[in-house]
C-alpha positions as CSV (number, residue, x, y, z in Angstrom):
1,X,108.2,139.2,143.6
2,X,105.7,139.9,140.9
3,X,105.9,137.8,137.3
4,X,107.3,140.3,135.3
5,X,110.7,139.0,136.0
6,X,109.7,135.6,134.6
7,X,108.5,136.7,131.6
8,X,112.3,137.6,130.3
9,X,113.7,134.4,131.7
10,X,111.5,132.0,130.4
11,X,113.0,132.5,126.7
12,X,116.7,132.5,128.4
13,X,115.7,129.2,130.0
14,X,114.5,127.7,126.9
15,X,118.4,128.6,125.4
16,X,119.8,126.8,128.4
17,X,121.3,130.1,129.3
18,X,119.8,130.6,132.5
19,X,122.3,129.8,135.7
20,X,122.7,130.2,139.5
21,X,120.0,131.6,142.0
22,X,117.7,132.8,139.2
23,X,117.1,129.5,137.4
24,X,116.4,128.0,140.9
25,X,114.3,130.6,141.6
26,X,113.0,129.9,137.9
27,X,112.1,126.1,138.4
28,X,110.8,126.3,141.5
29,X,108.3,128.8,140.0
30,X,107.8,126.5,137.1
31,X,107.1,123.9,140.2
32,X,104.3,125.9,141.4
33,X,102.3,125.3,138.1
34,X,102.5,128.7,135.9
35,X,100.6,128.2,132.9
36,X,102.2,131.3,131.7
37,X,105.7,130.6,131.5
38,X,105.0,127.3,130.6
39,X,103.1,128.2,127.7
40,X,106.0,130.8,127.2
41,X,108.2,127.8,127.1
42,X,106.6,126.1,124.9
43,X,106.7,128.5,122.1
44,X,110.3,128.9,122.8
45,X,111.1,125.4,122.2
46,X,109.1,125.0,118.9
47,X,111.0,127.8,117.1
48,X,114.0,126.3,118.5
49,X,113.1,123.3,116.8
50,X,112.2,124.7,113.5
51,X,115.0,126.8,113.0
52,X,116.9,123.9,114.2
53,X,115.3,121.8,111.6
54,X,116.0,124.6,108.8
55,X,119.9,124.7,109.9
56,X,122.2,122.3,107.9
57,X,123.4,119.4,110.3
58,X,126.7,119.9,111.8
59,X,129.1,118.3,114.1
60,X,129.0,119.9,117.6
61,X,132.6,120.7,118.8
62,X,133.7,118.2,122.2
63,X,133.1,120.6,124.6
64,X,129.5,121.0,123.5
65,X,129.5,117.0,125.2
66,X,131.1,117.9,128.5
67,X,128.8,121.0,128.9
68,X,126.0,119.2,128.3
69,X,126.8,116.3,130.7
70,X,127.1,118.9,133.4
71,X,123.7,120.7,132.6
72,X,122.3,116.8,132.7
73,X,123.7,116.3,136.4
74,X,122.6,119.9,137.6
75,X,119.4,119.3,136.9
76,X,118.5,116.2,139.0
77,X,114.9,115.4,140.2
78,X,114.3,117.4,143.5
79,X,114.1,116.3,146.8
80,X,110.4,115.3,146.5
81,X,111.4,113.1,143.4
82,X,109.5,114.8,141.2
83,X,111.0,116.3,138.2
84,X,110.7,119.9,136.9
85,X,107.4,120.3,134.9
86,X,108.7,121.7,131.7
87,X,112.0,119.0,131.6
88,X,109.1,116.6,131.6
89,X,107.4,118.4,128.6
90,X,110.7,118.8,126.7
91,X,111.5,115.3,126.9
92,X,107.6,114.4,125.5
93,X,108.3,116.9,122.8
94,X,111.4,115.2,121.6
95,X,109.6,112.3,121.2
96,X,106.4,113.6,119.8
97,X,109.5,115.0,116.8
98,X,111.0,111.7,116.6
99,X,108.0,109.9,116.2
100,X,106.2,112.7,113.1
101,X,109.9,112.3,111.9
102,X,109.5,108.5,111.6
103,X,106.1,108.9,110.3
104,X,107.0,111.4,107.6
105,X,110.2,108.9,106.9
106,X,108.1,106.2,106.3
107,X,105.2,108.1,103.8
108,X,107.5,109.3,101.8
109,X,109.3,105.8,101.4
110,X,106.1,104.4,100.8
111,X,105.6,107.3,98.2
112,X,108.9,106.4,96.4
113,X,108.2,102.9,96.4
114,X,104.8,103.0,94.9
115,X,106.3,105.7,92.3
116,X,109.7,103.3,91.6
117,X,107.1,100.2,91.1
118,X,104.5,102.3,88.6
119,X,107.8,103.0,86.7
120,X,108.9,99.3,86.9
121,X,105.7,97.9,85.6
122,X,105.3,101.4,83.0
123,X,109.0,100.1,81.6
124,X,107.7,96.5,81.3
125,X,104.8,97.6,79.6
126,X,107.4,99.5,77.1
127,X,109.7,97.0,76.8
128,X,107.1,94.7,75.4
129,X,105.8,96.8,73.2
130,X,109.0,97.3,71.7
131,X,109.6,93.5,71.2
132,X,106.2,93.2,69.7
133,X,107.1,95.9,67.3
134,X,110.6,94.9,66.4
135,X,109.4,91.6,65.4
136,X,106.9,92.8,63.5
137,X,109.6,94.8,62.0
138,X,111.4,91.9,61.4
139,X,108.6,90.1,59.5
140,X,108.0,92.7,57.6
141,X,111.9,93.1,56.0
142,X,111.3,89.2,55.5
143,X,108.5,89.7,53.4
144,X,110.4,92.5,51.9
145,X,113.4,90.6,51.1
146,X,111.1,87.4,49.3
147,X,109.7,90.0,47.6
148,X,112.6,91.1,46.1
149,X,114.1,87.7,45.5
150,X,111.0,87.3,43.7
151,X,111.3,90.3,41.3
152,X,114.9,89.0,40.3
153,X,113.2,86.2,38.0
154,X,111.6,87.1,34.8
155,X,109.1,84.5,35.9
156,X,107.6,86.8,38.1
157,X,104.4,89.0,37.3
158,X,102.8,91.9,39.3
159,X,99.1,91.8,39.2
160,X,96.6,94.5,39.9
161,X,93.4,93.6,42.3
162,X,90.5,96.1,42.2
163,X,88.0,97.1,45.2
164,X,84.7,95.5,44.8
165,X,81.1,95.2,46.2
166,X,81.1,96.4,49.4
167,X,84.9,97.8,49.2
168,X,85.2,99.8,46.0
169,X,88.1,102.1,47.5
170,X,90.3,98.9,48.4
171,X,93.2,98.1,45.8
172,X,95.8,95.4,45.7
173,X,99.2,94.1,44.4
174,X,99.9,90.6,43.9
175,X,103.5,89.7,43.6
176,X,103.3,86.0,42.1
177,X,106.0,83.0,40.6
178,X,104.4,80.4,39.0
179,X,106.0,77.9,41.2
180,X,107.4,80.0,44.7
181,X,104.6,81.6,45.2
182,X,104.0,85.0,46.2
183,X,102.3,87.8,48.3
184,X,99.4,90.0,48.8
185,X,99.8,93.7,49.3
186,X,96.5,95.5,50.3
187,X,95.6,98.8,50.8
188,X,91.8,101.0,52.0
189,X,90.2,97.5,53.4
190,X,88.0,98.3,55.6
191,X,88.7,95.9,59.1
192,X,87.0,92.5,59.2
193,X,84.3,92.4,61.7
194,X,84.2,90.3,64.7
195,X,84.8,86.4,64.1
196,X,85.7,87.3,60.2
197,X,88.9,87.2,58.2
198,X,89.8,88.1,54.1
199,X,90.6,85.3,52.7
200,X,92.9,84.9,49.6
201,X,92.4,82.6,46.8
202,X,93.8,80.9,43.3
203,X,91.4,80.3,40.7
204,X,93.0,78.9,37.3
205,X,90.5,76.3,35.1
206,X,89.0,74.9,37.8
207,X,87.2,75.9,41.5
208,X,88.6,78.5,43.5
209,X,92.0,77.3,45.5
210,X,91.8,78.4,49.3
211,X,94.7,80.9,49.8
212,X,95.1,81.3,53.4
213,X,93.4,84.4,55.3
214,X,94.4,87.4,56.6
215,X,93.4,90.6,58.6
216,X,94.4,94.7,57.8
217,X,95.2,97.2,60.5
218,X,93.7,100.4,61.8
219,X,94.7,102.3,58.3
220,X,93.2,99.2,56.1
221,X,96.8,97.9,55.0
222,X,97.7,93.9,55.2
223,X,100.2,91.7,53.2
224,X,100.0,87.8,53.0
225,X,102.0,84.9,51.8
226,X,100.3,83.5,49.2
227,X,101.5,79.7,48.6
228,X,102.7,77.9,45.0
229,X,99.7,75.9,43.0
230,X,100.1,72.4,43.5
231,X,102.0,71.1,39.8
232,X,102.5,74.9,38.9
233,X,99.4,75.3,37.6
234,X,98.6,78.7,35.7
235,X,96.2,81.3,37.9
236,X,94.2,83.4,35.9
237,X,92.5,85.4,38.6
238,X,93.5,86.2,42.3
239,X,90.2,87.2,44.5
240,X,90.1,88.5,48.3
241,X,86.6,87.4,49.8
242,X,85.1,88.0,53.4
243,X,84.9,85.2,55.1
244,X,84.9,83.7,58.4
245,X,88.2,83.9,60.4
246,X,89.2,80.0,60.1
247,X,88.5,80.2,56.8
248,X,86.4,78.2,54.3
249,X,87.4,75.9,51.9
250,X,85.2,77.1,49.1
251,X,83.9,81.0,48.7
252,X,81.1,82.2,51.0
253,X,80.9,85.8,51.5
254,X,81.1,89.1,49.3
255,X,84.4,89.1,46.7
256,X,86.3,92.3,47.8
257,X,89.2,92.2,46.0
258,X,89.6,90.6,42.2
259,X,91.8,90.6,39.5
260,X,91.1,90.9,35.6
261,X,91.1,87.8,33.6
């Protein structure tokens, strides 16, 4: 018998289609070591397996058990004990799937888990940011609020500061009470180098009062609570100086803010 027979049956074995005298005659020729078929087998099996892998899952029907349990017992290792070649080769390529099938199982967790804990620390990241910004928000409606508490009493006086020396774009607004107090609005002042603050102060007949110090943001605006003069004492002038960022308790650096006598 040449191998032209083979060459149809080899794709009918592969479906588990093949019965009776021809797939004896079939294994035993697959016994005897034919590269051909067995290659031919091969092929089979992987586009089994990939249109199996394509196919939705489904629930086989009972008989689909019982026939297969039959197949199982008619295929029994020979006489010799050895079992057919390509069984053998089936059963190494179901494990070679289930084992690229665990691999792939366990990337793509990994993936997801790395993605899920990015996301984690990314919504962290956000969620402080919005607490740092509502409570900025918050101390900024405060300041708001005083402000307008302020502008209730007839008491109270707005007061124009003017850019000087090295800031002659800067301006100012000073919301002041003889005895509350008041605050500092400032606007174009330029940001306050490394290790250096603006510092506000009071100065009425006598030295300049320390006012407490302050810093601007990116766009050059800042606001600062400026506190009462001991006794009530009159101010005549508010100034803005550069100075360093603990502050000083007498002037230092450049005036860059001043208001007219």
């Amino acid at each position: 018998m040449n191998h032209e027979p083979y060459d149809t049956l080899a794709a009918t074995y592969a479906l588990g289609a093949l019965d009776g005298e021809e797939r004896v005659q079939f294994e035993r020729h697959l016994a005897d070591g034919c590269a051909v078929c067995e290659a031919a087998l091969r092929a089979s099996a992987e586009t089994l397996a990939a249109l199996a892998r394509s196919a939705p899952p489904m629930v086989p029907p009972p008989r689909v058990k019982e026939e297969l349990l039959h197949r199982i017992a008619t295929t029994a290792p020979a006489r010799d004990g050895r079992r057919p070649r390509p069984l053998v080769w089936a059963a190494g390529t179901v494990a070679a799937v289930i084992a690229v099938a665990a691999f792939t199982g366990a990337f793509v967790a990994a993936r997801y888990e790395g993605r899920l804990g990015q996301m984690a620390r990314e919504a962290a990241a956000l969620r402080a940011r919005v607490q740092r910004d509502e409570a900025a928000l918050q101390e900024q409606i405060a300041v708001y609020r005083n402000v307008v508490d302020l502008l209730r009493d007839p008491q109270t006086q707005i007061v124009t500061l003017r850019g000087l020396g090295p800031s002659p774009g800067a301006s100012g607004r000073v919301v002041w009470h003889p005895f509350n107090g008041g605050h500092v609005f400032v606007a174009n002042l330029p940001s306050a180098p490394t290790g250096k603050a603006y510092e506000m102060w009071t100065i009425g007949d006598a030295a300049p009062q320390p006012a407490g110090v302050f810093q601007v943001d990116t766009a050059g605006r800042g606001t600062h609570r400026i506190p009462p003069v001991e006794g009530g004492k009159p101010v005549k002038v508010f100034a803005v100086t550069l100075e360093p960022e603990g502050g000083v308790p007498a002037p230092t650096g450049p005036m860059v803010l001043a208001s007219s006598k």
